[in-house]
ZANU-214844 format. One line per 5 residues: their letters; for each residue x, y, z of N, C-alpha, C. Coordinates in nm, 2 decimals. Layout:
BEGIN
a = X/Y/Z/X/Y/Z/X/Y/Z; ... $
***
This chain:
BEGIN
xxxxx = -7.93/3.95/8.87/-7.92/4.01/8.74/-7.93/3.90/8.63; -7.99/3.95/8.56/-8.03/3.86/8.45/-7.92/3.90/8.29; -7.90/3.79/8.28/-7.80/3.85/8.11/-7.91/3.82/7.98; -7.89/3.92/7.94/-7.97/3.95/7.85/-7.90/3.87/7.70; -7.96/3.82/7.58/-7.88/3.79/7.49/-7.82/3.89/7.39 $
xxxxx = -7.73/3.89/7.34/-7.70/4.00/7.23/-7.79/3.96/7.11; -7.86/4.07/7.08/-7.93/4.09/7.01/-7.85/4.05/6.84; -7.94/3.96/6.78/-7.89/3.90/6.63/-7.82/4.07/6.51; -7.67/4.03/6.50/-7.68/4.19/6.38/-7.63/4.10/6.30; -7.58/4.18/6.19/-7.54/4.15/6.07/-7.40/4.07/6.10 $
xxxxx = -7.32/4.14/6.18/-7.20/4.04/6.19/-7.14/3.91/6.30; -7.30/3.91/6.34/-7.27/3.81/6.42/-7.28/3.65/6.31; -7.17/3.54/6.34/-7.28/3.42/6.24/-7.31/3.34/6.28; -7.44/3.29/6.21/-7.52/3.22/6.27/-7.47/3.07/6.28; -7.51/3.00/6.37/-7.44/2.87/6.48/-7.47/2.77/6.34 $
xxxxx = -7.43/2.70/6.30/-7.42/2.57/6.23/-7.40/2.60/6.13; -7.42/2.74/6.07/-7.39/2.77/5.89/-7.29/2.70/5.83; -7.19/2.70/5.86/-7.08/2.59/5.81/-7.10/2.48/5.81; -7.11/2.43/5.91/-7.14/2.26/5.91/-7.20/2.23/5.82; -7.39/2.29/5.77/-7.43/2.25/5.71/-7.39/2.29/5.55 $
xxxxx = -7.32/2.37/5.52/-7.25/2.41/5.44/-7.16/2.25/5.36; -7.09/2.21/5.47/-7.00/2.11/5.48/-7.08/1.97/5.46; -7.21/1.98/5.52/-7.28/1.85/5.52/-7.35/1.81/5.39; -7.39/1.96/5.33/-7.48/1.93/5.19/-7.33/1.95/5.07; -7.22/1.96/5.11/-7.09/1.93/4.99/-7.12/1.80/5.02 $
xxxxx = -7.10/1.71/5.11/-7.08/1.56/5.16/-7.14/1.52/5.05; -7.27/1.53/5.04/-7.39/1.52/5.00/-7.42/1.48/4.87; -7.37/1.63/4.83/-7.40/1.68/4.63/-7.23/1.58/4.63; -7.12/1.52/4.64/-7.04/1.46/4.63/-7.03/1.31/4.61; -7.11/1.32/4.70/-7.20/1.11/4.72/-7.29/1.11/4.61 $
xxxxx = -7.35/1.21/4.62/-7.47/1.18/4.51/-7.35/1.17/4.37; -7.29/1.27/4.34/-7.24/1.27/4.22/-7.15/1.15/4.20; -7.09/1.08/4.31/-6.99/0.95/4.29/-7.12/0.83/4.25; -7.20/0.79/4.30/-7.31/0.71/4.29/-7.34/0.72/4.17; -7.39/0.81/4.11/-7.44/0.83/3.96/-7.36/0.79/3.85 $
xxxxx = -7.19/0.86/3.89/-7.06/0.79/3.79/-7.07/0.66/3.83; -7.10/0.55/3.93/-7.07/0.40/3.99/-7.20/0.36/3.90; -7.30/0.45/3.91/-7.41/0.34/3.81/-7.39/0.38/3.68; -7.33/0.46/3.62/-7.32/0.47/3.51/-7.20/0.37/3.41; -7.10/0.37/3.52/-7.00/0.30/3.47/-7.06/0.13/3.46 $
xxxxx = -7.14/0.10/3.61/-7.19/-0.08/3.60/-7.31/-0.06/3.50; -7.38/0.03/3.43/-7.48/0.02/3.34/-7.38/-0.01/3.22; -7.25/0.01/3.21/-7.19/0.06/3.07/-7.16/0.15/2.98; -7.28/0.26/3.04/-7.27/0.40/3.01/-7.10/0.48/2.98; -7.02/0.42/3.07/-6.89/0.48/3.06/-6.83/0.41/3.05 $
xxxxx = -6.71/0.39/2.97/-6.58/0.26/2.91/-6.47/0.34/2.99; -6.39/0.29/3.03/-6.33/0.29/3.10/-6.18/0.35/2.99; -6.17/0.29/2.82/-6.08/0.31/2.74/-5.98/0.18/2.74; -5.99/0.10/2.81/-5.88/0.04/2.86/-5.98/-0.10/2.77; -5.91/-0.21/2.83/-5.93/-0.31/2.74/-6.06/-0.33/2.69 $
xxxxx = -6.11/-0.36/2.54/-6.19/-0.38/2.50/-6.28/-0.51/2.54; -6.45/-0.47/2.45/-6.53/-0.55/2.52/-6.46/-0.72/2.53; -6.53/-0.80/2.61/-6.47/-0.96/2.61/-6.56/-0.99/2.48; -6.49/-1.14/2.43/-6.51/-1.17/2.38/-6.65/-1.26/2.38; -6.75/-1.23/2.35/-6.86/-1.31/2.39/-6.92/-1.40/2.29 $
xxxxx = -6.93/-1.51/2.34/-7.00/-1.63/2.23/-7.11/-1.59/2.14; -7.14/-1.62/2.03/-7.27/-1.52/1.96/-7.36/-1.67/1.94; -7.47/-1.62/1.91/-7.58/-1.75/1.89/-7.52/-1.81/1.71; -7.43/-1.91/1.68/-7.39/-1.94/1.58/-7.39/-2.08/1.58; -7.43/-2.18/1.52/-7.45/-2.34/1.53/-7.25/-2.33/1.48 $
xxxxx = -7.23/-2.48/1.51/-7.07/-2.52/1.49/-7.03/-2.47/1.35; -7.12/-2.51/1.24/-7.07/-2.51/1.13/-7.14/-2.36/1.05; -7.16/-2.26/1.08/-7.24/-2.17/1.05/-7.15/-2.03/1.08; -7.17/-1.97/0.99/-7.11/-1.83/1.02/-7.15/-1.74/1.04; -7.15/-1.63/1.12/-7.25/-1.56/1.19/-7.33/-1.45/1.13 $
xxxxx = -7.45/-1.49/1.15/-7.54/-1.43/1.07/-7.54/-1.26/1.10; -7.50/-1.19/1.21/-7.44/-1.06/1.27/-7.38/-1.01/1.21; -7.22/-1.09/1.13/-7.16/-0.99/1.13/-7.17/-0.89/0.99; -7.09/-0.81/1.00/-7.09/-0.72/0.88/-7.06/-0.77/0.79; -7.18/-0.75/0.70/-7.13/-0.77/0.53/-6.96/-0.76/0.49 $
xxxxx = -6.90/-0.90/0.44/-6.77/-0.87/0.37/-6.68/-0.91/0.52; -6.71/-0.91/0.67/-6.67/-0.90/0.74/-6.67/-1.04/0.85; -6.57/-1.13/0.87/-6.58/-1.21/0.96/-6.59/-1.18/1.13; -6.71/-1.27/1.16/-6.72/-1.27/1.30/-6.59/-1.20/1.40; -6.62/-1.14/1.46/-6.51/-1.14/1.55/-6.50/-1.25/1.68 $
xxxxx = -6.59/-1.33/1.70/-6.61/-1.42/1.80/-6.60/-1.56/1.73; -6.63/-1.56/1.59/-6.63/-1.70/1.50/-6.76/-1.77/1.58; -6.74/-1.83/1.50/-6.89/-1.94/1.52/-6.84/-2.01/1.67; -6.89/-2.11/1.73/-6.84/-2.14/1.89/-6.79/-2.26/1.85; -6.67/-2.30/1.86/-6.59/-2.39/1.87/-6.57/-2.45/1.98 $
xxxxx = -6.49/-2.59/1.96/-6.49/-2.69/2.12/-6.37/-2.73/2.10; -6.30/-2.66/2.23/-6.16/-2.71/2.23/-6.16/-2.86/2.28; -6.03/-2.89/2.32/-5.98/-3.05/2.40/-6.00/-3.04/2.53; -6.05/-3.13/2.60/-6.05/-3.09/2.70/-6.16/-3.00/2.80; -6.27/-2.95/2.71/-6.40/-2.87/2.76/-6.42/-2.77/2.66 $
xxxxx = -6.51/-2.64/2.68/-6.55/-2.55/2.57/-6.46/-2.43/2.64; -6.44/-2.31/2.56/-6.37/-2.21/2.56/-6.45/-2.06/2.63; -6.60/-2.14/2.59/-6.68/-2.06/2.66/-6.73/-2.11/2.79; -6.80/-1.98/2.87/-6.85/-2.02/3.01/-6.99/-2.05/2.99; -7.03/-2.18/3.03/-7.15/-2.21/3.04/-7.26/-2.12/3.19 $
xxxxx = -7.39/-2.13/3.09/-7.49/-2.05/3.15/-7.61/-2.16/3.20; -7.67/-2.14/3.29/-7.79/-2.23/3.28/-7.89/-2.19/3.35; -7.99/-2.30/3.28/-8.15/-2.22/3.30/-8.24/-2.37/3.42; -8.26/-2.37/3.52/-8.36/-2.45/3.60/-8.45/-2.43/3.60; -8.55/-2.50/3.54/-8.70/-2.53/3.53/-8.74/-2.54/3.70 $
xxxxx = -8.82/-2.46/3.72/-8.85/-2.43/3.84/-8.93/-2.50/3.92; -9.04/-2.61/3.84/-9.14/-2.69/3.88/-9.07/-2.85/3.80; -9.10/-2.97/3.89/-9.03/-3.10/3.83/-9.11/-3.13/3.72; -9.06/-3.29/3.68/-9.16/-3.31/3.54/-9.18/-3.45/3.64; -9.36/-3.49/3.59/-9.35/-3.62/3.64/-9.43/-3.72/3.54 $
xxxxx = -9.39/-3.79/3.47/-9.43/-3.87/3.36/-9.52/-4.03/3.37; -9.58/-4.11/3.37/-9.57/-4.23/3.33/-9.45/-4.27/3.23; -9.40/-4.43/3.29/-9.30/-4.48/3.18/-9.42/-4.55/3.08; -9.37/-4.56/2.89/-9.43/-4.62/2.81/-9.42/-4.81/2.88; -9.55/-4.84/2.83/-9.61/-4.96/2.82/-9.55/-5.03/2.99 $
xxxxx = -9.56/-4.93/3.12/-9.54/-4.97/3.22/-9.64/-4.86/3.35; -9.65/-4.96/3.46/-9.74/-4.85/3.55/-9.61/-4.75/3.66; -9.49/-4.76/3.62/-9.40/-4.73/3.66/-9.43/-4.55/3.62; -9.31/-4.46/3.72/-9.33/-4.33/3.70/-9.23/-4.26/3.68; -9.19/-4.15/3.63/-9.07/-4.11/3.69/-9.08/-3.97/3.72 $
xxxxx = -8.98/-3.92/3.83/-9.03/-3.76/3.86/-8.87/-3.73/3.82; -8.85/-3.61/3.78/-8.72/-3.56/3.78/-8.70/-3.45/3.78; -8.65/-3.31/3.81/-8.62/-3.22/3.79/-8.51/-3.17/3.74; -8.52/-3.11/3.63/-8.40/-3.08/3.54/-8.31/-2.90/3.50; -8.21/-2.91/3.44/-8.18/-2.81/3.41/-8.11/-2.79/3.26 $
xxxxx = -8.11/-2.67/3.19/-8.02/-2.69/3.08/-7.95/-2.60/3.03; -7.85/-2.63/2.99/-7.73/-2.54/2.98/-7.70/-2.52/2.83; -7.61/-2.37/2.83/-7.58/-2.34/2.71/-7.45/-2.26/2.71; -7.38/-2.26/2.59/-7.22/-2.19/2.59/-7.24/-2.04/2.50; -7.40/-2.03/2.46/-7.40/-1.94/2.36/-7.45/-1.80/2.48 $
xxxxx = -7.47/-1.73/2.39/-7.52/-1.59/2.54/-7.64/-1.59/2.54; -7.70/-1.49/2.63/-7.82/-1.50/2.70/-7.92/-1.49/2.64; -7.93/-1.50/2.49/-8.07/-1.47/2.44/-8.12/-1.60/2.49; -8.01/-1.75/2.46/-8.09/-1.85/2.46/-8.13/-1.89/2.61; -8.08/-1.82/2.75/-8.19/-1.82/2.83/-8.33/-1.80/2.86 $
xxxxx = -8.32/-1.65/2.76/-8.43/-1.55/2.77/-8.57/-1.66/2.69; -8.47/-1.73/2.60/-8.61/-1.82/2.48/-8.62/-1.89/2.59; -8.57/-1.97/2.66/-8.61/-2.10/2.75/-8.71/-2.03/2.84; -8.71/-1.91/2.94/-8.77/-1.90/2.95/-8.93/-1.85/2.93; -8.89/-1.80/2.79/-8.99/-1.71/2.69/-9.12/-1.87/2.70 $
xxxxx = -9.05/-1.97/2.67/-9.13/-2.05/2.51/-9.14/-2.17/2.68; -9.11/-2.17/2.78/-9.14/-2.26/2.88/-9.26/-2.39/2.89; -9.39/-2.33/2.87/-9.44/-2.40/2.82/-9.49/-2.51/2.72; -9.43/-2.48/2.64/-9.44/-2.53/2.50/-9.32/-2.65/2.53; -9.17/-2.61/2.60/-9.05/-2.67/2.63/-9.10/-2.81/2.72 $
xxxxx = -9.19/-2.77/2.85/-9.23/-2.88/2.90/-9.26/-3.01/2.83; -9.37/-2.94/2.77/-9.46/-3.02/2.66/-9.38/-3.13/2.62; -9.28/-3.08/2.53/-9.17/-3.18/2.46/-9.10/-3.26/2.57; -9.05/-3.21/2.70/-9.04/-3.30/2.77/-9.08/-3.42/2.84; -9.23/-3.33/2.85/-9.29/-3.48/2.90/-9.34/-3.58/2.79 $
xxxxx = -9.38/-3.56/2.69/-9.37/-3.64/2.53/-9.27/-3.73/2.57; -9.12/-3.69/2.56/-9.01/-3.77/2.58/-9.00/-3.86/2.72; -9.09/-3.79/2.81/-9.06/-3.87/2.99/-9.15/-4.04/2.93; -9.26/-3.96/2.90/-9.39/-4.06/2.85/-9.35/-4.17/2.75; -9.23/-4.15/2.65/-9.23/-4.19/2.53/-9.09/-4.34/2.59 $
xxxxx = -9.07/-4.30/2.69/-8.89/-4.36/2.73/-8.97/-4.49/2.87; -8.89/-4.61/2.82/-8.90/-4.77/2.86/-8.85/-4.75/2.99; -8.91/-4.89/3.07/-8.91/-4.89/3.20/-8.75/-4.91/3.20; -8.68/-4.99/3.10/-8.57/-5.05/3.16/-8.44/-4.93/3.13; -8.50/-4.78/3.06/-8.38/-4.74/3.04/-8.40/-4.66/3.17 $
xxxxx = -8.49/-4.63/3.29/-8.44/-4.53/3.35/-8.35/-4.60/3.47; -8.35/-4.75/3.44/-8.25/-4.79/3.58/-8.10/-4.76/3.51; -8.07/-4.78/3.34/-7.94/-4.78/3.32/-7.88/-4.69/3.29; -7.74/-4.65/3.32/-7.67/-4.54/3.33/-7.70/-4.52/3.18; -7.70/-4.58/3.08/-7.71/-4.59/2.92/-7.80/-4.51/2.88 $
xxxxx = -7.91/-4.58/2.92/-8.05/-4.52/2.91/-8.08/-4.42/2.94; -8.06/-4.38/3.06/-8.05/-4.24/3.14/-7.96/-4.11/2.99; -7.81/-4.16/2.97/-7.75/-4.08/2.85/-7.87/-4.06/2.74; -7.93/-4.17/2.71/-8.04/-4.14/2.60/-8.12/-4.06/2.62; -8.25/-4.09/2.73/-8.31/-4.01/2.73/-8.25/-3.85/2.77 $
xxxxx = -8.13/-3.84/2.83/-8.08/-3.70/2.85/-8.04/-3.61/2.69; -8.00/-3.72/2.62/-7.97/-3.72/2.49/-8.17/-3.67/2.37; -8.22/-3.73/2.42/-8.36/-3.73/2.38/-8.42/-3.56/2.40; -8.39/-3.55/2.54/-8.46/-3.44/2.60/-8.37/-3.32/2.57; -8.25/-3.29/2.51/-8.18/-3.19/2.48/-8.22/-3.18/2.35 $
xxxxx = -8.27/-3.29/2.27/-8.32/-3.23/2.13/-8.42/-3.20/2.10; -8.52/-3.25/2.23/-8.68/-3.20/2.25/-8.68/-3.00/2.25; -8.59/-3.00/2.34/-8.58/-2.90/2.38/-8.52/-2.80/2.23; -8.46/-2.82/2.16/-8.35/-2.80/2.08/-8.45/-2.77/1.98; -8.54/-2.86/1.89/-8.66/-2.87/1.86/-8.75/-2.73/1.86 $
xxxxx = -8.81/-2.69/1.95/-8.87/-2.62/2.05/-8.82/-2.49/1.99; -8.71/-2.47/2.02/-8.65/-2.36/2.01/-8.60/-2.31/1.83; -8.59/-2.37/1.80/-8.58/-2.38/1.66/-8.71/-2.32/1.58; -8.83/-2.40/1.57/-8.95/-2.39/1.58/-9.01/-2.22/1.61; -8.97/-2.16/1.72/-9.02/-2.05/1.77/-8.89/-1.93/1.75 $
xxxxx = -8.79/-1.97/1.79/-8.72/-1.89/1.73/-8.57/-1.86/1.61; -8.57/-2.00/1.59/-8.46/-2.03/1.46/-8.35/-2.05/1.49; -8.29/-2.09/1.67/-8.21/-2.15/1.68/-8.23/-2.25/1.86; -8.15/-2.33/1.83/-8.17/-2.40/1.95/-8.06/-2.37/2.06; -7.93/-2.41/2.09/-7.87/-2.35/2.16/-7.84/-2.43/2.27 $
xxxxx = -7.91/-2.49/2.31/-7.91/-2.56/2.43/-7.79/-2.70/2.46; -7.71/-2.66/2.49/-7.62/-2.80/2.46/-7.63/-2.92/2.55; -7.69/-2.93/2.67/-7.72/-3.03/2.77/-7.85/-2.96/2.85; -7.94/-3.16/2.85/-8.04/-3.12/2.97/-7.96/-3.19/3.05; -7.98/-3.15/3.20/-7.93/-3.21/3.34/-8.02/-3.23/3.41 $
xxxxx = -8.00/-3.39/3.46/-8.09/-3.44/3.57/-8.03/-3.32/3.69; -8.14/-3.27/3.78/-8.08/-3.25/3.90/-8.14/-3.36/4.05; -8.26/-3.42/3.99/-8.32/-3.55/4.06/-8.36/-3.64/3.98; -8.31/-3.79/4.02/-8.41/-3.87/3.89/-8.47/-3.96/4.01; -8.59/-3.99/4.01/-8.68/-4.09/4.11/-8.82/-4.17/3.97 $
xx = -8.77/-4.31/3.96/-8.85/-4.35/3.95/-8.91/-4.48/4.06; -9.07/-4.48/4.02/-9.12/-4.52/4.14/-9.24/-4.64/4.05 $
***
């Protein structure tokens, strides 16, 4: 004898309807938390709770911020330098290819790879890497322009680091009306 199946009626229910019921809530649930999670790390949603941080504005030491509201002082003030370090968190930008120069009135060379840092916010990344080429230029001007005897001394080395932050500074000024950059950093110095 063979069993036959009961024939599909109206009140029988069909095998998984729930589950999948249950699987596509899972679903429309994840999807809906995910969308609040990118909304809130885009900024789209403030939480109400403490207000934005305080962020450094592009402002030279002695300058008052060209931003704020008419009649209205900065809320961030110009960027001040406490004792002891800056109040702001430094940012920095690595030139991604080295520099390699002849030294002036020597067949000596130097290669270095550098970086440079800033306390102000990230437009002045965005310029360093906007205006790059132009940036080099001025550094190697300066690699080219700097004596055999200052790359052996710690002194000389301050200079030309001193040189190449205002090459840079320069640059930036020039293209977009502020400089920003508070230090270049050797990350290799090799002269040869």
């Amino acid at each position: 004898m063979s069993k036959k199946k009961p024939a599909d009626t109206e009140d029988t229910p069909k095998k998984g309807g729930k589950l999948k019921l249950v699987i596509l809530m899972i679903f429309v649930l994840a999807l809906g938390a995910g969308g609040a999670y990118g909304a809130f790390a885009m900024g789209l949603i403030h939480t109400g709770g403490e207000s934005e941080p305080d962020v450094p504005r592009l402002v030279a030491k002695d300058e008052e911020d060209p931003f704020a509201p008419e009649g209205e002082a900065s809320e961030t003030g110009p960027v001040t330098y406490g004792e002891g370090g800056n109040e702001y968190r430094a940012s920095y930008f690595e030139f991604e290819e080295g520099f390699t120069s002849n030294l002036k009135d020597s067949p000596g060379l130097v290669q270095v790879t550098l970086a440079a840092s800033t306390y102000h916010d990230g437009r002045v990344i965005q310029w360093l890497e906007l205006h790059e080429l132009a940036i080099r230029s001025a550094i190697l001007v300066e690699l080219a322009n700097t004596v055999e005897d200052d790359v052996y001394t710690v002194e000389g080395k301050e200079r030309l680091q001193q040189r190449l932050t205002a090459a840079v500074n320069r640059v930036l000024e020039e293209h977009e009306g502020f400089g920003g950059v508070e230090t270049i950093h050797f990350q290799t110095f090799l002269v040869q």
